[in-house]
ZAMARGU-4260 file (C-alpha; in steps of 0.2 Angstrom, whole numbers, plus 5000, padded with zeros to 4 digits):
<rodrens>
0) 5567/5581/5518 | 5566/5568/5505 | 5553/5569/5494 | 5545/5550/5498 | 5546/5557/5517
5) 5534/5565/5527 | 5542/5577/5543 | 5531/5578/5558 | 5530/5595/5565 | 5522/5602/5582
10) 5521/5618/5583 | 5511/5631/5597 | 5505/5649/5590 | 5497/5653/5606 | 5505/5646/5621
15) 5496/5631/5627 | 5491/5626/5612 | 5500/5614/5603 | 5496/5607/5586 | 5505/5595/5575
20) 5505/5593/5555 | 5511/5580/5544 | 5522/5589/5529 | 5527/5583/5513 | 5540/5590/5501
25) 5534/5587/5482 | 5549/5596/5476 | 5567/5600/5482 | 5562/5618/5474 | 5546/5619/5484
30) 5539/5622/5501 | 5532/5606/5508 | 5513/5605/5510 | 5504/5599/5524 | 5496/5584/5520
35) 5487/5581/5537 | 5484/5591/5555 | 5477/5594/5569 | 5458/5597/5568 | 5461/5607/5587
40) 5473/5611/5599 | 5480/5597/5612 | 5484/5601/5630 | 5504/5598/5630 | 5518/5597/5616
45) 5516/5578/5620 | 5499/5575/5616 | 5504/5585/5601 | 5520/5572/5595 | 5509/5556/5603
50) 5492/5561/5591 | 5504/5565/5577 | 5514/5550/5578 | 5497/5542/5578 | 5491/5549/5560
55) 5507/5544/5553 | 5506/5526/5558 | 5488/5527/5552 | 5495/5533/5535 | 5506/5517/5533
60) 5492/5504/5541 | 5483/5512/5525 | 5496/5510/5512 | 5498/5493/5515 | 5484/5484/5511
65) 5489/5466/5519 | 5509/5469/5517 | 5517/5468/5533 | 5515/5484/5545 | 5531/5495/5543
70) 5537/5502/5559 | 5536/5522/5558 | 5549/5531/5568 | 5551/5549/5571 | 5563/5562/5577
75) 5561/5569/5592 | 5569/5586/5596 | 5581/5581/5614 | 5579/5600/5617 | 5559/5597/5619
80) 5550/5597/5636 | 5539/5583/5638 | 5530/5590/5653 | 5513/5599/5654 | 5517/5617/5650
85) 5504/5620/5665 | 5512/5625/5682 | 5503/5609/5694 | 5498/5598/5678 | 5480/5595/5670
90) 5467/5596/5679 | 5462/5576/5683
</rodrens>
Protein backbone atom coordinates (compact mmCIF):
# COMPACT_ATOMS: atom_id res chain seq x y z
CA UNK A 1 0.00 0.00 0.00
CA UNK A 2 1.26 3.28 -0.97
CA UNK A 3 1.67 5.67 1.65
CA UNK A 4 -0.79 8.62 -0.13
CA UNK A 5 -3.37 5.51 -0.27
CA UNK A 6 -5.93 4.45 1.86
CA UNK A 7 -7.15 0.30 1.49
CA UNK A 8 -10.57 -0.48 2.46
CA UNK A 9 -11.02 -3.54 4.41
CA UNK A 10 -14.18 -5.60 5.48
CA UNK A 11 -13.68 -7.84 7.90
CA UNK A 12 -16.34 -10.15 10.28
CA UNK A 13 -15.05 -11.27 13.82
CA UNK A 14 -18.23 -12.89 14.55
CA UNK A 15 -20.10 -14.32 11.71
CA UNK A 16 -22.78 -12.25 10.59
CA UNK A 17 -21.25 -9.18 11.44
CA UNK A 18 -19.34 -7.44 9.10
CA UNK A 19 -17.47 -4.28 9.67
CA UNK A 20 -15.39 -2.34 7.38
CA UNK A 21 -12.24 0.19 8.01
CA UNK A 22 -10.48 2.56 6.19
CA UNK A 23 -6.46 2.01 6.67
CA UNK A 24 -3.60 4.14 6.04
CA UNK A 25 0.04 3.16 5.84
CA UNK A 26 2.26 6.26 7.40
CA UNK A 27 5.34 4.32 6.84
CA UNK A 28 6.61 1.38 4.51
CA UNK A 29 8.20 0.14 8.04
CA UNK A 30 4.90 0.47 9.84
CA UNK A 31 1.60 -1.14 10.20
CA UNK A 32 -1.12 0.87 8.67
CA UNK A 33 -3.60 2.55 11.04
CA UNK A 34 -7.16 2.69 10.73
CA UNK A 35 -8.15 6.15 10.07
CA UNK A 36 -11.97 5.52 9.82
CA UNK A 37 -14.67 2.44 10.67
CA UNK A 38 -17.49 1.12 11.28
CA UNK A 39 -19.37 2.59 14.40
CA UNK A 40 -21.46 -1.03 14.31
CA UNK A 41 -21.87 -4.12 12.60
CA UNK A 42 -23.84 -4.31 9.07
CA UNK A 43 -25.97 -7.16 8.05
CA UNK A 44 -24.04 -8.49 4.94
CA UNK A 45 -20.34 -8.25 3.52
CA UNK A 46 -21.98 -5.89 1.14
CA UNK A 47 -23.50 -3.54 3.23
CA UNK A 48 -20.03 -3.49 4.73
CA UNK A 49 -18.04 -2.68 1.17
CA UNK A 50 -21.16 -0.30 0.04
CA UNK A 51 -21.07 1.87 3.69
CA UNK A 52 -17.20 1.86 3.30
CA UNK A 53 -17.01 2.81 -0.29
CA UNK A 54 -19.27 5.64 1.05
CA UNK A 55 -16.74 6.98 3.78
CA UNK A 56 -14.23 7.03 1.34
CA UNK A 57 -16.01 9.11 -1.26
CA UNK A 58 -16.92 11.31 1.74
CA UNK A 59 -13.15 11.65 2.48
CA UNK A 60 -12.38 13.15 -1.13
CA UNK A 61 -15.91 15.18 -1.38
CA UNK A 62 -13.94 16.85 1.88
CA UNK A 63 -10.55 17.24 0.36
CA UNK A 64 -11.60 19.18 -2.33
CA UNK A 65 -13.08 22.08 -1.35
CA UNK A 66 -14.63 23.26 -4.97
CA UNK A 67 -11.85 21.14 -7.19
CA UNK A 68 -13.65 18.75 -9.29
CA UNK A 69 -14.94 15.32 -7.47
CA UNK A 70 -12.34 12.55 -8.01
CA UNK A 71 -13.83 9.36 -8.72
CA UNK A 72 -12.72 6.82 -5.88
CA UNK A 73 -12.50 3.31 -6.93
CA UNK A 74 -11.80 0.17 -4.99
CA UNK A 75 -10.72 -3.34 -5.27
CA UNK A 76 -13.15 -5.78 -4.79
CA UNK A 77 -12.05 -9.41 -3.75
CA UNK A 78 -13.72 -11.61 -7.11
CA UNK A 79 -13.55 -14.60 -4.44
CA UNK A 80 -16.09 -12.42 -2.17
CA UNK A 81 -19.98 -13.46 -1.87
CA UNK A 82 -22.06 -10.67 -2.41
CA UNK A 83 -25.10 -12.35 -1.07
CA UNK A 84 -26.74 -12.13 2.42
CA UNK A 85 -24.90 -14.69 4.69
CA UNK A 86 -28.48 -15.36 6.06
CA UNK A 87 -30.02 -18.74 4.61
CA UNK A 88 -33.70 -17.03 3.00
CA UNK A 89 -32.26 -13.20 3.18
CA UNK A 90 -33.18 -10.32 5.71
CA UNK A 91 -36.02 -10.24 7.09
CA UNK A 92 -38.15 -7.43 4.79
Amino acid sequence: MSQDNIELMVDEPIPGHYYWMLLKEDSPDHHPRAVDYAQGPLPSYSAAMMAGIAALQRRADARTDGDPVPVVTAFIDPRAEFTDSHPGGLPH
